[in-house]
C-alpha positions, 0 to 999 in steps of 0.5 A: 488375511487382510484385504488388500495386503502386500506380496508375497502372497500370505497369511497371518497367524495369532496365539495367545499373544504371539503373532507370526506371517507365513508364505501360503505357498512356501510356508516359511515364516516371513515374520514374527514367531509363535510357541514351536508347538502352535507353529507346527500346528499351522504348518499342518493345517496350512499344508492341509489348506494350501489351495484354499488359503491361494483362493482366499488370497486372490479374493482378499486382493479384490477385495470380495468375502473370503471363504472360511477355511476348517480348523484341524480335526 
């Protein structure tokens, strides 16, 4: 996430070279693309993260300290 960033709420995703923005509540791609095997693994952990991913958003748009969000088990 980036402080201060534009609607609709999202967030940003980075592999290996590929980058992509997803709608936190949708979860549909906005923009850019990773390999399909990244791609269903951020929709597992974004499905998994929601709430808090929300939370996160409302902070980055004071801007205040984003809380850290765990990776996939």
């Amino acid at each position: 996430m980036y402080f201060v960033d534009h609607n609709p709420p999202h967030f940003h995703a980075d592999y290996q070279g590929f980058k992509a923005e997803y709608d936190i509540q949708t979860l549909i791609l906005l923009n850019g693309a990773l390999p399909k095997r990244a791609h269903a693994l951020v929709l597992e952990w974004a499905s998994l993260h929601r709430e808090e991913l929300i939370e996160d958003w409302h902070l980055a748009s004071v801007p205040a300290t984003l809380k850290n969000i765990n990776p996939l088990d």
